[in-house]
C-alpha positions as CSV (number, residue, x, y, z in Angstrom):
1,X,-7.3,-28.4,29.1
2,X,-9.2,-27.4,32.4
3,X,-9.5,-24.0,33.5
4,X,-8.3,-23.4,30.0
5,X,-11.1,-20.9,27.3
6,X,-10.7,-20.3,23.8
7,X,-9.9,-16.3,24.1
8,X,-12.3,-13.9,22.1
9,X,-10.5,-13.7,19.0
10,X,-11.0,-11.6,15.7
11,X,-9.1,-12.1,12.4
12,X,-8.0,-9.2,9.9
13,X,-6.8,-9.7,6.8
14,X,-4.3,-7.2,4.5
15,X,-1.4,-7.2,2.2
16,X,-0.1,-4.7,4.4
17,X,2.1,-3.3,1.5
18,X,3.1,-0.9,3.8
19,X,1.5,-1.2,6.7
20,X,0.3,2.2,7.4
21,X,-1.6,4.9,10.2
22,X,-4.9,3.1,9.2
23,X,-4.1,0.0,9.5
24,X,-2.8,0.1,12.8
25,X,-6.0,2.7,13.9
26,X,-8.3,-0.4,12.9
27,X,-6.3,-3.2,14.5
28,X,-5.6,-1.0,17.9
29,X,-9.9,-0.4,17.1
30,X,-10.6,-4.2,17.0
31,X,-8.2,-4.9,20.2
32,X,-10.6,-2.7,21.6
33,X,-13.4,-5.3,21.4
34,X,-11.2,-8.3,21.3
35,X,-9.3,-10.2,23.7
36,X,-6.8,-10.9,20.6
37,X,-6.4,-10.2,16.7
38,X,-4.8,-12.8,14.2
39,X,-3.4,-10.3,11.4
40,X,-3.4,-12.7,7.6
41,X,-0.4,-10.9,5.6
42,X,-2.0,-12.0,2.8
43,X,-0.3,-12.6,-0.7
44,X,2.3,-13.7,1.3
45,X,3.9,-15.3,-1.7
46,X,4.4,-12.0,-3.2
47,X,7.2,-9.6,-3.1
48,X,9.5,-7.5,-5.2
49,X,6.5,-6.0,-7.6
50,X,5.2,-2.6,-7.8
51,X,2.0,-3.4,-6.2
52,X,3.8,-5.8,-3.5
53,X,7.4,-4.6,-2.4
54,X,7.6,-6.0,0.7
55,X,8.3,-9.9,1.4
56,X,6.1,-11.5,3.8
57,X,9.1,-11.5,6.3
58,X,9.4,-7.7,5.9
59,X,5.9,-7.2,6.3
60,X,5.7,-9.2,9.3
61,X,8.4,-7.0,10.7
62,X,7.2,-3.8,10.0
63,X,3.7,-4.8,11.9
64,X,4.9,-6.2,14.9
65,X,7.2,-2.8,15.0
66,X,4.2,-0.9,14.9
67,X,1.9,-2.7,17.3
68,X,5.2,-2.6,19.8
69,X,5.5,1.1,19.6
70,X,1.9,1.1,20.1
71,X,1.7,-0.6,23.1
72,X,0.2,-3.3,22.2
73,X,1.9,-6.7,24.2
74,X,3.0,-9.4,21.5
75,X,0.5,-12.1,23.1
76,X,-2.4,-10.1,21.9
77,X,-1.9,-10.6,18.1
78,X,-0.6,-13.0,16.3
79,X,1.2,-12.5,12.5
80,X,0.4,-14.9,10.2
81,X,1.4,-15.1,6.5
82,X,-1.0,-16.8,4.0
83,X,-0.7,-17.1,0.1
84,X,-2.6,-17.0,-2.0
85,X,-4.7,-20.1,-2.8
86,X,-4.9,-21.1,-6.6
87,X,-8.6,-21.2,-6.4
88,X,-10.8,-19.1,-4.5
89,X,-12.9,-21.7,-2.6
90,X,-9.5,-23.1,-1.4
91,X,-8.2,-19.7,0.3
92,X,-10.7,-19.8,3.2
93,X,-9.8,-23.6,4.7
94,X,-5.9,-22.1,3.9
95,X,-6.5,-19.8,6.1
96,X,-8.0,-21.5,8.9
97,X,-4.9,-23.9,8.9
98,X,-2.4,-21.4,9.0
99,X,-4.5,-19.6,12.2
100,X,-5.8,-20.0,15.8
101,X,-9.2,-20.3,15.8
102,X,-11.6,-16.7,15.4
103,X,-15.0,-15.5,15.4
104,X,-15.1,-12.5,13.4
105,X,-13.3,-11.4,10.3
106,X,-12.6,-7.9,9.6
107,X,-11.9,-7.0,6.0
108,X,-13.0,-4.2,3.3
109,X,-11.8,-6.7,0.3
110,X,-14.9,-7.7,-1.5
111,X,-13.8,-11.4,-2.5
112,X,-12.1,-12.1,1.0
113,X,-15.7,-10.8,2.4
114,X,-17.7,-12.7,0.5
115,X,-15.4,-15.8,0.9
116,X,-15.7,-15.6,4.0
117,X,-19.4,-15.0,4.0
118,X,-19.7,-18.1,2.3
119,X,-17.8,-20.3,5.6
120,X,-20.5,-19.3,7.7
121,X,-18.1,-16.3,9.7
122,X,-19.1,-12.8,10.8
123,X,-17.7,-10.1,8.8
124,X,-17.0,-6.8,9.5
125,X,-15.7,-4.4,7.4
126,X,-12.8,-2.2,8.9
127,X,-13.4,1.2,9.4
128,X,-11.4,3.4,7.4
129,X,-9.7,6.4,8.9
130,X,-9.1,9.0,6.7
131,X,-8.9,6.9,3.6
132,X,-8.0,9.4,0.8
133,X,-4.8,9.9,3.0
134,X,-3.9,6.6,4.8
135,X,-3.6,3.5,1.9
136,X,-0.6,1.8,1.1
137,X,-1.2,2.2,-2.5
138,X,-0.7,6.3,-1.8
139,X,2.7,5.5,0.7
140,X,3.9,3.9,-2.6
141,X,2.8,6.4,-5.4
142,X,4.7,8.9,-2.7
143,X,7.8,6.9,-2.2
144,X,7.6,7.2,-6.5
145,X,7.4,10.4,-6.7
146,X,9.6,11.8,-4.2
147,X,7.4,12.9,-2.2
148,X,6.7,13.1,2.1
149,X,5.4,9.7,2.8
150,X,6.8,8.8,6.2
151,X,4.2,10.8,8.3
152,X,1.4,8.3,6.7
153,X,2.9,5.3,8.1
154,X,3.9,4.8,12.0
155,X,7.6,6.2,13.1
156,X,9.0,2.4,13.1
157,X,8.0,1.4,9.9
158,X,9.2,4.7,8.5
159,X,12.3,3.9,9.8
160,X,12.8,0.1,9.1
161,X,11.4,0.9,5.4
162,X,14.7,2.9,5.3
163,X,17.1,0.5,6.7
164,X,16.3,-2.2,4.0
165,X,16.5,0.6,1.3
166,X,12.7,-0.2,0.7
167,X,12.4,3.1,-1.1
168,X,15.1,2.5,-3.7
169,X,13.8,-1.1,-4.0
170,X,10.5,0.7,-4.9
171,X,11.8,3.4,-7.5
172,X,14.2,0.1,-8.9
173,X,11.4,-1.7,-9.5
174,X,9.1,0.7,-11.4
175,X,12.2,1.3,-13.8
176,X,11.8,-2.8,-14.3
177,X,8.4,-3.6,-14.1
178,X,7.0,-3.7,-17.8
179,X,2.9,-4.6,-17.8
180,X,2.3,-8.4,-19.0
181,X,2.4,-9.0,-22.7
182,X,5.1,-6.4,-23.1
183,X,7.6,-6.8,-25.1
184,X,11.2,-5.8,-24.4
């Protein structure tokens, strides 16, 4: 296409199980440097588990929720759900055929790194911001226990998390979920 450039584009890559403060601190950091970011919702097969709650569809939701009320316009990112591959050297070219084309690849997941590495692509890691506080894996153990966990995740999410009764999904689930090899 003439008069047409591939825009600087960077990749990162969660579960996003919530998506939470820290996430969206490192993609609004990485639109900082990059014309546009392609966000993998990785595991995107995955839903209804303690570790994975969310569907894909709910995750993609809650993101594009929190980049709107951050300002960010919707032609700047793009939401793209992956599964998982069932073997490791397959995930990376799964990837790239689900996605526009990127340079870098931002991700603090040692596999997804060093598959990554492997292909040849830049990798970052993401910076955390304030780890011990901001991790989905702490919104759920708080959404468990009872506890405050709205004010780690941005106001939308909060908010759309309670409109699909994600919270009682949660707490339903770890009533259910037995470890494998368990017996009944």
């Amino acid at each position: 296409m003439r008069g047409w450039r591939e825009p600087e584009r960077a990749c990162m890559v969660g579960r996003f199980q919530p998506p939470h403060k820290g996430h969206l601190k490192a993609m609004l950091d990485i639109l900082a440097e990059f014309e546009e970011l392609v966000v993998v919702v990785g595991s995107a097969q995955l839903s209804h588990e303690l570790d994975n709650p969310f569907t894909a569809g709910e995750r993609m939701v809650m993101l594009r929720l929190a980049l709107s009320e951050a300002g960010v316009p919707p032609e700047r990112y793009w939401l793209v759900p992956v599964p998982d591959a069932p073997m490791h050297v397959a995930w990376v070219p799964i990837v790239l055929s689900y996605c526009p084309r990127f340079k870098v690849v931002f991700s603090n997941e040692p596999l997804t790194r060093r598959l990554f590495e492997e292909a040849g692509f830049d990798v970052r890691p993401i910076p955390f911001y304030e780890r011990e506080t901001y991790s989905a894996t702490e919104v759920r153990r708080r959404m468990l226990a009872g506890e405050e966990w709205r004010e780690l995740v941005p106001p939308a999410v909060a908010r759309y998390i309670e409109a699909i009764g994600g919270v009682e999904r949660l707490r339903a689930l770890a009533k259910t979920d037995k470890p494998a090899g368990a017996s009944s």
